[in-house]
GUTOR-227052 format. One record per residue (C-alpha): residue in three letters; x, y, z; residue number from 1. Coordinates in pm, 1 decimal. Last residue first. Example, Ala and Ser with C-alpha at 12.3 -4.5 7.8 and 13.67 -1.06 7.14 Angstrom:
+------+----------+----------+----------+-----+
! rest !        x !        y !        z !  nr !
+------+----------+----------+----------+-----+
!  SER !   1367.0 !   -106.0 !    714.0 !   2 !
!  ALA !   1230.0 !   -450.0 !    780.0 !   1 !
+------+----------+----------+----------+-----+
REM end
This chain:
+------+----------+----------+----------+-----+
! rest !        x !        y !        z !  nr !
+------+----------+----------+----------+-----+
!  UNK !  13572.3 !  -1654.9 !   3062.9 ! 325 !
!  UNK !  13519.0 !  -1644.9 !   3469.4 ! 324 !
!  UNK !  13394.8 !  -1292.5 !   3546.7 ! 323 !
!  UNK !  13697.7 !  -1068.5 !   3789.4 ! 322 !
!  UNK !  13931.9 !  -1049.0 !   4046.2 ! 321 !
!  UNK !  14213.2 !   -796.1 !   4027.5 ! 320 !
!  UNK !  14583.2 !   -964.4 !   3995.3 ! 319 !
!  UNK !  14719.1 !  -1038.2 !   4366.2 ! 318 !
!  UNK !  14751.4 !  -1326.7 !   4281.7 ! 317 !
!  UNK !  14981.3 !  -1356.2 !   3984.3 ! 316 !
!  UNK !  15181.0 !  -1089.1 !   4156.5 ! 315 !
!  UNK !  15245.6 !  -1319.8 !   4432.2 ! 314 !
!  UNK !  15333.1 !  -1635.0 !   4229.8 ! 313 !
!  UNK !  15594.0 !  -1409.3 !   4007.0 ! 312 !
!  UNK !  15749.0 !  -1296.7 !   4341.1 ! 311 !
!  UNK !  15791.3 !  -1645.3 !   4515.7 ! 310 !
!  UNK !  15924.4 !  -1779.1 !   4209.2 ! 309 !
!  UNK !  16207.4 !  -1476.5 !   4208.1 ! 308 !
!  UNK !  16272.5 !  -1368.6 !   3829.8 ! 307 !
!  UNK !  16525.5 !  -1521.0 !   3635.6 ! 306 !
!  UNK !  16401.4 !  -1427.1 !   3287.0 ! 305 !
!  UNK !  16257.3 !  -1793.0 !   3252.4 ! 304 !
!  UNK !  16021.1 !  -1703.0 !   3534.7 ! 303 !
!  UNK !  15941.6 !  -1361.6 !   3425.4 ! 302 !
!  UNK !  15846.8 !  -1567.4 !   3060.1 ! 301 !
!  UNK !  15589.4 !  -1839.3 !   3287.2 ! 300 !
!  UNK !  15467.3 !  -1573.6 !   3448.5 ! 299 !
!  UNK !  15418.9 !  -1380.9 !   3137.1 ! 298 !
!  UNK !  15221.9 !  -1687.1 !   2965.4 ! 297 !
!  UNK !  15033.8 !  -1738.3 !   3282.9 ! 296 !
!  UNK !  14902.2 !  -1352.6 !   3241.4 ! 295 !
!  UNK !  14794.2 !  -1400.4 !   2904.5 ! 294 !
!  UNK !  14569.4 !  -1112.9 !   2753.8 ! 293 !
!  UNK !  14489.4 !  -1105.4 !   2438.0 ! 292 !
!  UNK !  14522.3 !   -787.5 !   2228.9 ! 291 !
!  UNK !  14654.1 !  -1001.8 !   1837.7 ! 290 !
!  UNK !  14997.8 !   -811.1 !   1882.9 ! 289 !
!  UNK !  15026.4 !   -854.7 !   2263.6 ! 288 !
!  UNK !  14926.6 !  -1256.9 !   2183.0 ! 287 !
!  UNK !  15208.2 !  -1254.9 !   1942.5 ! 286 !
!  UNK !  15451.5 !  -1101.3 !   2178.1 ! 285 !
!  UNK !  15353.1 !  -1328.3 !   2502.1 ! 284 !
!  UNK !  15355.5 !  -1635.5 !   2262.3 ! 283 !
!  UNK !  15743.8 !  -1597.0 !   2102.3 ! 282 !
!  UNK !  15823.4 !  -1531.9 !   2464.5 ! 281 !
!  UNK !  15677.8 !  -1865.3 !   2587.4 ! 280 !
!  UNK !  15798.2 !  -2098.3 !   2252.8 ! 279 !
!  UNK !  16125.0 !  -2100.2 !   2351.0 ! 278 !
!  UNK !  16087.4 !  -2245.9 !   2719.6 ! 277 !
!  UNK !  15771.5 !  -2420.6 !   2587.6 ! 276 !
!  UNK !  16002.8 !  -2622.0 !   2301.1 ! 275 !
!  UNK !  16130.5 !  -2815.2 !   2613.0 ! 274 !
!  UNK !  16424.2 !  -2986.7 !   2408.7 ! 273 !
!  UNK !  16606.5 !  -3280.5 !   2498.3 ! 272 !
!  UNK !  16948.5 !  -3341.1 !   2598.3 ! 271 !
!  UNK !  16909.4 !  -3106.3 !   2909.8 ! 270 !
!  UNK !  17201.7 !  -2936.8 !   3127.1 ! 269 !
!  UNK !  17157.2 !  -2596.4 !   2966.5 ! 268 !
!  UNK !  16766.3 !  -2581.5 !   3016.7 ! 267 !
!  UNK !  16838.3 !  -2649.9 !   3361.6 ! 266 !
!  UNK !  17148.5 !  -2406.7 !   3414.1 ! 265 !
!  UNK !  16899.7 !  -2138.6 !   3234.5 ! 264 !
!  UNK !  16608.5 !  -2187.4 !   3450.2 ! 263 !
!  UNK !  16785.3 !  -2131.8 !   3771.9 ! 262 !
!  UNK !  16662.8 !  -2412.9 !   4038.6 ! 261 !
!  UNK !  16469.5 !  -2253.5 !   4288.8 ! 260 !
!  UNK !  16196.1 !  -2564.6 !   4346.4 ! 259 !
!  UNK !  15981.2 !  -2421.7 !   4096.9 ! 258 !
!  UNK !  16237.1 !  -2390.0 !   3807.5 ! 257 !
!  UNK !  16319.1 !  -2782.3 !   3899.2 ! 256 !
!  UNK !  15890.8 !  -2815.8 !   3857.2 ! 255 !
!  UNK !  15886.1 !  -2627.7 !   3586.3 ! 254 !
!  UNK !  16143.6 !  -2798.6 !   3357.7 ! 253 !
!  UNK !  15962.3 !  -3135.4 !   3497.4 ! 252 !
!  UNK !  15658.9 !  -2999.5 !   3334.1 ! 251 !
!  UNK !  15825.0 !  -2885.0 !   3049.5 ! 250 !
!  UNK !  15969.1 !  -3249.4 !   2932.1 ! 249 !
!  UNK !  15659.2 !  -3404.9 !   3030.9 ! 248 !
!  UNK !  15743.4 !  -3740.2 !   3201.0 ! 247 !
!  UNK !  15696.7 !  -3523.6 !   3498.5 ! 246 !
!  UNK !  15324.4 !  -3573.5 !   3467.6 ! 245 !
!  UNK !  14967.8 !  -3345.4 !   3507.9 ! 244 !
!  UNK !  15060.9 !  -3076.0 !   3318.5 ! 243 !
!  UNK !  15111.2 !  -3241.1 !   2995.7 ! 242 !
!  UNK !  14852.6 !  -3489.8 !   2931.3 ! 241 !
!  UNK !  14561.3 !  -3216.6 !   3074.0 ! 240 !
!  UNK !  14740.8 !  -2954.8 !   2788.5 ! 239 !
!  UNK !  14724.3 !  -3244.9 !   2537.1 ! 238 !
!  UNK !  14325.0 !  -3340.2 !   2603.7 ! 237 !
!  UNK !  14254.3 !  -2949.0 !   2636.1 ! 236 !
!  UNK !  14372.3 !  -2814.6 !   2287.5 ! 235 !
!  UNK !  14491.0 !  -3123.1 !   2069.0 ! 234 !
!  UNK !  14290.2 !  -3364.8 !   2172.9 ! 233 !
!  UNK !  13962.9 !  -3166.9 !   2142.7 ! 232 !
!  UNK !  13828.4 !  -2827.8 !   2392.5 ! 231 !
!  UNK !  14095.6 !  -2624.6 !   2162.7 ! 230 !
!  UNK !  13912.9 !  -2823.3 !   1833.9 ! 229 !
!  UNK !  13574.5 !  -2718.9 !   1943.8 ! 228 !
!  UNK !  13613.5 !  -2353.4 !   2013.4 ! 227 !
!  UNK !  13785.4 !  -2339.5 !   1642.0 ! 226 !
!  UNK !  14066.6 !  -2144.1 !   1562.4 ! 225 !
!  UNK !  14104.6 !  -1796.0 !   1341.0 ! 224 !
!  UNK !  14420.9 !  -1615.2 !   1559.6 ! 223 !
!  UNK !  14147.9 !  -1424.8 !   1790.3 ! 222 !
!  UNK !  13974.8 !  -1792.0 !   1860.5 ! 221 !
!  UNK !  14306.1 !  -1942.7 !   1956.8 ! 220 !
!  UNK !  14391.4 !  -1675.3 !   2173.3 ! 219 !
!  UNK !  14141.0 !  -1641.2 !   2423.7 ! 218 !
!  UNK !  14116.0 !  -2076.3 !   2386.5 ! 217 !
!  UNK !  14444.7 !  -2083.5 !   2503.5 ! 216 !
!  UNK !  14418.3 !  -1837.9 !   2794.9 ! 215 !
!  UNK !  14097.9 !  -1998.6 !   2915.9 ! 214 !
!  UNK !  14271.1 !  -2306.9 !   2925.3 ! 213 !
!  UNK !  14533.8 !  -2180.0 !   3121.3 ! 212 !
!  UNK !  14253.0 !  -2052.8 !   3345.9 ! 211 !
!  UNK !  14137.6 !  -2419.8 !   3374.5 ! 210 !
!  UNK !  14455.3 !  -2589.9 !   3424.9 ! 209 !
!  UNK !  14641.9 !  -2342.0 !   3696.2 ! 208 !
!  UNK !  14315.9 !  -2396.5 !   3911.9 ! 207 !
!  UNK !  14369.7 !  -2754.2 !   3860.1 ! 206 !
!  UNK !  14726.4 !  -2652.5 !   3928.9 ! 205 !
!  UNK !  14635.2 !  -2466.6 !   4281.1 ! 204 !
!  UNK !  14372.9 !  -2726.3 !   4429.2 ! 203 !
!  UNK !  14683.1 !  -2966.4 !   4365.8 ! 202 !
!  UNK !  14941.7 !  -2833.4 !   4619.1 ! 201 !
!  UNK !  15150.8 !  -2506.1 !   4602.8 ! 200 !
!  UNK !  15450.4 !  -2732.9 !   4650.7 ! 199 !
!  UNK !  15732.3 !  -2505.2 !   4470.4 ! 198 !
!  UNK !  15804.2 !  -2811.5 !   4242.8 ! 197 !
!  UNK !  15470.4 !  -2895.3 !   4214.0 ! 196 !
!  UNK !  15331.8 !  -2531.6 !   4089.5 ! 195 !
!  UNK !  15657.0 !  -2496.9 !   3895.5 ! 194 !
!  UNK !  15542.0 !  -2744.5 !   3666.4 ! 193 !
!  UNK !  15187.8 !  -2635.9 !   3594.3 ! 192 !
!  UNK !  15333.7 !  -2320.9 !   3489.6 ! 191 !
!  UNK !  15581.4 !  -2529.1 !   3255.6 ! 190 !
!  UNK !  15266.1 !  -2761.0 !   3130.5 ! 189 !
!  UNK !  15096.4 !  -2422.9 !   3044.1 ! 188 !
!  UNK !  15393.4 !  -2269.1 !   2776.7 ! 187 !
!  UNK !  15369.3 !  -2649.9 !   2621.3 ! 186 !
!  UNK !  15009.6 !  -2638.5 !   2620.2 ! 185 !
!  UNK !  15055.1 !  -2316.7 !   2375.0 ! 184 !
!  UNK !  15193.8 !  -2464.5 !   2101.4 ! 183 !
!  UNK !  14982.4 !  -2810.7 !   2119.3 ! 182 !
!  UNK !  14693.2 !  -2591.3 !   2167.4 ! 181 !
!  UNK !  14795.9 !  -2317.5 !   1889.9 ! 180 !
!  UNK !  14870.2 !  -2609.7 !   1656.3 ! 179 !
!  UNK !  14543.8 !  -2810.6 !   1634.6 ! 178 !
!  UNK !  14334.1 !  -2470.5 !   1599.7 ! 177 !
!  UNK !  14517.4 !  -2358.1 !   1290.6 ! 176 !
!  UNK !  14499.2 !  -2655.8 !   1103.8 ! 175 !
!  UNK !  14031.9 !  -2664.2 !   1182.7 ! 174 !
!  UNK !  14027.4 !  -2896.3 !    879.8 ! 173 !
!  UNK !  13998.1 !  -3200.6 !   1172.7 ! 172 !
!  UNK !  14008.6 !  -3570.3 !   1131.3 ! 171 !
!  UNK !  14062.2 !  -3761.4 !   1443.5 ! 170 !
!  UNK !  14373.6 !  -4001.8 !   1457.3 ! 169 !
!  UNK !  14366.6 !  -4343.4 !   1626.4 ! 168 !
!  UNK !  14698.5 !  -4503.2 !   1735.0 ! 167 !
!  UNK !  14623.6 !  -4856.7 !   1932.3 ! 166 !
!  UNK !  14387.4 !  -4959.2 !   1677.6 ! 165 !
!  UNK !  14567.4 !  -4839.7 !   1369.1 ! 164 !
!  UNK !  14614.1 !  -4538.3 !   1170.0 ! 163 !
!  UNK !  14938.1 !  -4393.8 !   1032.6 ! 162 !
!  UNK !  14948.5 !  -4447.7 !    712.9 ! 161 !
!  UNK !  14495.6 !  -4445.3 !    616.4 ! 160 !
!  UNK !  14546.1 !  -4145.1 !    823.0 ! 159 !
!  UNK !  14780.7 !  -3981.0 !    555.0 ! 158 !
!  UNK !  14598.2 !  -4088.7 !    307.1 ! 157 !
!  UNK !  14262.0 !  -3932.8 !    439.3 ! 156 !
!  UNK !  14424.0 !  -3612.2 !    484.9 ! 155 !
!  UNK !  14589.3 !  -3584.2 !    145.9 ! 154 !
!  UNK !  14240.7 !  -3646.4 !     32.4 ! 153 !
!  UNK !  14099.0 !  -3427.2 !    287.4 ! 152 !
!  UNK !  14310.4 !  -3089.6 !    179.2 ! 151 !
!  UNK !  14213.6 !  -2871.6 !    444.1 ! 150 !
!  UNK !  14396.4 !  -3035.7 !    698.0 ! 149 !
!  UNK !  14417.8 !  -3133.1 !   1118.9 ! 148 !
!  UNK !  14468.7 !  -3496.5 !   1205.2 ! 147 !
!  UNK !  14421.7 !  -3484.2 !   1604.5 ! 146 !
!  UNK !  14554.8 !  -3813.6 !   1804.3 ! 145 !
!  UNK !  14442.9 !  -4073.7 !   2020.4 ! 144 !
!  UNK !  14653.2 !  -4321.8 !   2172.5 ! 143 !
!  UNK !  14628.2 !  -4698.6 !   2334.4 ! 142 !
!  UNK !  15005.1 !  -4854.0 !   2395.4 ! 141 !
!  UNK !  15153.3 !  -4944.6 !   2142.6 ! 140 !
!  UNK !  15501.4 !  -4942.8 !   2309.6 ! 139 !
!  UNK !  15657.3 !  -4654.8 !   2070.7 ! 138 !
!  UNK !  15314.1 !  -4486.2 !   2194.6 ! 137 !
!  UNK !  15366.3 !  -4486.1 !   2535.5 ! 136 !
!  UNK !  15745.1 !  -4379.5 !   2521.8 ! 135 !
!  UNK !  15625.4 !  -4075.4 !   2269.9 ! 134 !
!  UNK !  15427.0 !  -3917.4 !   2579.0 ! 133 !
!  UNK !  15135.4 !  -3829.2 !   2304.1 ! 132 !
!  UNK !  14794.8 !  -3613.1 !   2397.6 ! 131 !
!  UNK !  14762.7 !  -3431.2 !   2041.4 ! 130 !
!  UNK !  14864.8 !  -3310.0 !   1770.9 ! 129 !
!  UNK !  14932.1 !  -3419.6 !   1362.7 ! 128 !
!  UNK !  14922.1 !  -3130.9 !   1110.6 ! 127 !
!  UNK !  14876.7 !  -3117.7 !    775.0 ! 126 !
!  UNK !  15038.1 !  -2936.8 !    453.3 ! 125 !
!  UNK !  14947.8 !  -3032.1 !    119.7 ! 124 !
!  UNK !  15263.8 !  -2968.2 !    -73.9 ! 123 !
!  UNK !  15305.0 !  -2740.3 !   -353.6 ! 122 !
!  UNK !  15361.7 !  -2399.1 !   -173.3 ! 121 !
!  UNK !  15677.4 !  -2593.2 !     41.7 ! 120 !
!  UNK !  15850.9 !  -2346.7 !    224.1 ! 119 !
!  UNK !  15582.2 !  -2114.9 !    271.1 ! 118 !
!  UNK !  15330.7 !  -2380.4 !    325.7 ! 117 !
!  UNK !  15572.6 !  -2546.0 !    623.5 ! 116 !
!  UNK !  15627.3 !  -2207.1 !    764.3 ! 115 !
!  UNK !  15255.4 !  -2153.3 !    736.1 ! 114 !
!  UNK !  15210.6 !  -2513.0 !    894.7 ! 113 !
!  UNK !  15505.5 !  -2449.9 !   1204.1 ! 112 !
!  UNK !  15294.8 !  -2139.4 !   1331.8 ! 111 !
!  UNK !  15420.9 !  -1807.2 !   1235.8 ! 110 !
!  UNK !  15572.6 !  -1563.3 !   1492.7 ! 109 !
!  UNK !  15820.2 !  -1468.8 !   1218.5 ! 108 !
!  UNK !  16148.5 !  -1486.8 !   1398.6 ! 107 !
!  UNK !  16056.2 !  -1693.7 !   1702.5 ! 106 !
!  UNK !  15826.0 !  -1964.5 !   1495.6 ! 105 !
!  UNK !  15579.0 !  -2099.9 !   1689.1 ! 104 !
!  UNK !  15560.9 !  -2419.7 !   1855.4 ! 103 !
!  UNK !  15475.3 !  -2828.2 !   1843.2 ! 102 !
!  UNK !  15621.5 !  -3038.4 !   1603.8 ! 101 !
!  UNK !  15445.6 !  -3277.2 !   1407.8 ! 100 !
!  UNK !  15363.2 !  -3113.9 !   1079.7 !  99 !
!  UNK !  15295.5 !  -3358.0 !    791.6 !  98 !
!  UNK !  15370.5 !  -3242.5 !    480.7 !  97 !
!  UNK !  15213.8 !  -3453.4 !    183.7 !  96 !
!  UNK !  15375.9 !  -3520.5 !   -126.2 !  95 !
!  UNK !  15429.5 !  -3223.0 !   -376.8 !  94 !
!  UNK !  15794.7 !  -3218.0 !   -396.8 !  93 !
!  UNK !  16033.7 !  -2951.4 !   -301.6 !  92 !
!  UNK !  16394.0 !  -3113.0 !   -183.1 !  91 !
!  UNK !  16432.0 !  -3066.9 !    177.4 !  90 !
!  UNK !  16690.1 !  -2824.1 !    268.7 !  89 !
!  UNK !  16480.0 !  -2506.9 !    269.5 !  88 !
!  UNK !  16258.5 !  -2721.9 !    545.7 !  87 !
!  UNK !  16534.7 !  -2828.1 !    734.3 !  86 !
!  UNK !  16612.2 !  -2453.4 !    792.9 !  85 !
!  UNK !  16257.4 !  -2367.1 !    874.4 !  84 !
!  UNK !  16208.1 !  -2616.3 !   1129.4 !  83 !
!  UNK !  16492.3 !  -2571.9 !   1321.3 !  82 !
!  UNK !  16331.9 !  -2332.5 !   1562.4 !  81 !
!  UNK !  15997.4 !  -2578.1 !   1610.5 !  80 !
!  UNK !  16241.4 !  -2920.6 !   1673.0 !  79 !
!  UNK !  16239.8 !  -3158.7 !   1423.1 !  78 !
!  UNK !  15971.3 !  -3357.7 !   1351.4 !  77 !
!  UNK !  15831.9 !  -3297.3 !    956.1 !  76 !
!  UNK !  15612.9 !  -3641.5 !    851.8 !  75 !
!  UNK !  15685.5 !  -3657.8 !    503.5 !  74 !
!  UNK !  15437.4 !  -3872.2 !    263.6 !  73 !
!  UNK !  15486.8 !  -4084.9 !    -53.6 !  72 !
!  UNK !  15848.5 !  -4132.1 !     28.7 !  71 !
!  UNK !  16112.1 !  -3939.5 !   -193.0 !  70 !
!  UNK !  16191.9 !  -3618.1 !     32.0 !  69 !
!  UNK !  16387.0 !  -3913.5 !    287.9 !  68 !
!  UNK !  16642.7 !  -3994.8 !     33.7 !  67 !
!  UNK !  16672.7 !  -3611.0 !    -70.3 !  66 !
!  UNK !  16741.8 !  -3568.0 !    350.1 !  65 !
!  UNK !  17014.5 !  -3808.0 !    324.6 !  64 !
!  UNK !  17151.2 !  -3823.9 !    682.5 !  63 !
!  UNK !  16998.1 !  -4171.4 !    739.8 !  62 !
!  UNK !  16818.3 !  -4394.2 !   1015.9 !  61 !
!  UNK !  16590.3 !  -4698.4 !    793.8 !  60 !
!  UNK !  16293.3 !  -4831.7 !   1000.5 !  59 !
!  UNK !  16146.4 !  -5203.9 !    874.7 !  58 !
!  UNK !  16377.1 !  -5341.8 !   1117.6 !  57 !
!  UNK !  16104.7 !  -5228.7 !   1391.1 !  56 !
!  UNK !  16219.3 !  -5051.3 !   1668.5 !  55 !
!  UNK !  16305.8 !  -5223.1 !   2021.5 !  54 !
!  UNK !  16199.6 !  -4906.9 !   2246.9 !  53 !
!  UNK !  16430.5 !  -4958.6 !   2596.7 !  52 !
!  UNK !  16593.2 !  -4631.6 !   2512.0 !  51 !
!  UNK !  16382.9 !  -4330.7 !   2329.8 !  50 !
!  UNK !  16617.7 !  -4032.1 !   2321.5 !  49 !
!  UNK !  16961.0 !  -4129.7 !   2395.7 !  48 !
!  UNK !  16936.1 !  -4492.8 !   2308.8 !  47 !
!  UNK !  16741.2 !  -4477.4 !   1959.6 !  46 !
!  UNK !  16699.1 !  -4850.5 !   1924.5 !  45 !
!  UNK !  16743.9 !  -5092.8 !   1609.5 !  44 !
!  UNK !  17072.0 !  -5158.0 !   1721.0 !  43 !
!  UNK !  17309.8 !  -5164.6 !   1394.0 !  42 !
!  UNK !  17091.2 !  -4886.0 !   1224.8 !  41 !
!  UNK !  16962.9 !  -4678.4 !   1476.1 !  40 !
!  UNK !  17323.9 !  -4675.3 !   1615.5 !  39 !
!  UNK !  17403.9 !  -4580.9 !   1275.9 !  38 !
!  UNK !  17212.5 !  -4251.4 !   1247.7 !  37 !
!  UNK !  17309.1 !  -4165.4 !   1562.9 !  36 !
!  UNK !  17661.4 !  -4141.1 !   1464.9 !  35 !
!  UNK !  17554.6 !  -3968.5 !   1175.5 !  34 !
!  UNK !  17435.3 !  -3681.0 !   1403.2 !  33 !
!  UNK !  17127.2 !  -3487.8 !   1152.2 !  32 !
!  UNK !  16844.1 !  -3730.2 !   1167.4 !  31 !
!  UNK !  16651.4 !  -3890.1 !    926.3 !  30 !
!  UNK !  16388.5 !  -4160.5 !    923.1 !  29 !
!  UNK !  16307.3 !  -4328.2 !    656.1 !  28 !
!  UNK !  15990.2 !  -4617.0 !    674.2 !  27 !
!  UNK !  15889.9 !  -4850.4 !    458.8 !  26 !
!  UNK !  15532.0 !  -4923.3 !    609.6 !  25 !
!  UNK !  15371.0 !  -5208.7 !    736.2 !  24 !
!  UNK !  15167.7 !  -5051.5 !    983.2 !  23 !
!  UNK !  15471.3 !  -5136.9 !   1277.9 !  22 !
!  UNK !  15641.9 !  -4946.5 !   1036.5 !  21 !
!  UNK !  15459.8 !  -4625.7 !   1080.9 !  20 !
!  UNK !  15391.5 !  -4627.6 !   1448.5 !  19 !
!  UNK !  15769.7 !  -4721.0 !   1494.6 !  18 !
!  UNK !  15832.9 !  -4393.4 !   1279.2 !  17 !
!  UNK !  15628.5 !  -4195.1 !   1548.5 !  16 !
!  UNK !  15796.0 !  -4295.0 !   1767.6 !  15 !
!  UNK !  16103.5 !  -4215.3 !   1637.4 !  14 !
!  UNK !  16021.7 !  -3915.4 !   1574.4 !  13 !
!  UNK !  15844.4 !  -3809.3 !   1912.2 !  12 !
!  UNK !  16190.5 !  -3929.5 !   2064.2 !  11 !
!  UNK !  16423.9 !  -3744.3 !   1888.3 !  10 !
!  UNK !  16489.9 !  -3849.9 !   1527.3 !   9 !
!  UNK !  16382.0 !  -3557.2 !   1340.4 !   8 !
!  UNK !  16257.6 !  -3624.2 !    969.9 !   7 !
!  UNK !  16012.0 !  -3893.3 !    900.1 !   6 !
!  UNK !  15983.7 !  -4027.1 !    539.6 !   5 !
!  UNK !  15677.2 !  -4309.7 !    479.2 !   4 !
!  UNK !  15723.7 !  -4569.1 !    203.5 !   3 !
!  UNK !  15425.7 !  -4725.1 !    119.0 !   2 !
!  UNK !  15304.1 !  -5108.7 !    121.1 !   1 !
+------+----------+----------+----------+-----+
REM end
């Protein structure tokens, strides 16, 4: 069997480590806290992130990120600001890269695979997206994922890792189009959120769904994506996941912003990270530069900013009507 590296131990990690092991795999999985590191250890369960998951023995926690750089593949989960900095720490090889965060880079505005590329130049870099509440899929249950590279023989390995009955990944070369909809889901699911929370009713987030789908796809196809892959897993099937439970860390960020809770004390109080509250203003300026138009994105930024729900779900409709598209 192979030796698989994952690096972030939050709950998508570890899940996805479980996924790997439970395949037969060798797998590493690093984390930064080396307390957590041996509670994984002497356990085998990730408490504060994934509790109630019994993990496989075949997972190894460490803080030895050179360790980790020597399996045959890398899958790179740490959260979408941090991913640069882990990156220069990894030692270069040319194994696979597998992306598995979702978000865009605040500094640059580049997606996590260009960072990735940059970082890396001699490592095929793919990315893995899609519908995944990492709870279900630590328990097996059934899961389908998008596989996004150019390279298919890295590709192909990779899914040969990872695959099983219960966790099926779809090949795509469409890389660019499997990140913006897990990027830009997360911005949606917060919208979706605050529709519950402030009790606008379920006519209004279907609504929400839709047009926040038309706001995806808008910008996906002016950054180079695919119509296809934003309608697949990783566009539509992950924004549906998303903003239609409160297991979603931004939906239930929403929903508390929705029912007049201030954003910041809520994004203060949490353990885990709702990459949409960092990735919304990072969106509205890239989709300014590219001249798309995102009004949920905005809302969703005014919202963070402090501004009155009530106000920001006015202005949103009172915007002029116009075509569907």
């Amino acid at each position: 069997m192979s030796t698989v590296g994952v690096i972030g131990a939050g709950a998508w990690g570890t899940a996805l480590a479980q996924v790997a092991a439970s395949n037969g795999h060798d797998v590493r999985l690093w984390a930064r806290d080396p307390a957590l590191v041996a509670a994984i250890n002497a356990t085998h369960e990730n408490a504060p992130y994934l509790p109630g998951a019994a993990l496989s023995p075949r997972i190894s926690a460490t803080t030895d990120l050179a360790w980790v750089a020597e399996a045959e593949v890398n899958l790179m989960v740490t959260p979408a600001q941090a991913m640069r900095s882990v990156l220069t720490a990894l030692p270069a090889r040319a194994q696979p890269l597998v992306v598995s965060s979702k978000g865009i880079e605040a500094s640059s505005h580049l997606l996590m695979s260009e960072v990735a590329a940059a970082e890396h130049p001699d490592s095929p870099v793919l990315v893995l997206s899609g519908p995944t509440f990492a709870h279900e899929v630590a328990r097996g249950l059934p899961t389908a994922v998008t596989l996004a590279g150019e390279d298919t023989a890295a590709r192909a390995r990779v899914a040969d890792l990872i695959a099983a009955p219960q966790f099926r990944p779809y090949a795509s070369a469409d890389v660019i189009g499997a990140e913006i909809g897990g990027a830009v889901k997360n911005v949606l699911a917060i919208a979706c959120g605050v529709v519950e929370g402030a009790g606008l009713g379920q006519n209004a987030r279907a609504a929400l769904i839709a047009r926040g789908f038309a706001e995806m796809t808008r910008f996906g196809l002016a950054k180079g994506a695919r119509a296809e892959t934003l309608a697949g897993l990783s566009g539509l099937g992950d924004l549906v996941l998303t903003c239609s439970s409160t297991a979603s860390r931004n939906f239930s960020l929403g929903a508390g912003i929705g029912r007049g809770e201030p954003a910041r004390a809520l994004l203060a109080e949490r353990r885990t990270v709702a990459e949409g509250a960092y990735t919304a203003p990072v969106l509205r300026e890239a989709a300014a530069a590219a001249g798309v138009e995102m009004p949920i994105t905005a809302a969703v930024c005014a919202l963070l900013d402090g501004a009155p729900v009530r106000a920001v779900i006015d202005a949103l409709l009172a915007r002029p009507l116009r075509d569907e598209g």
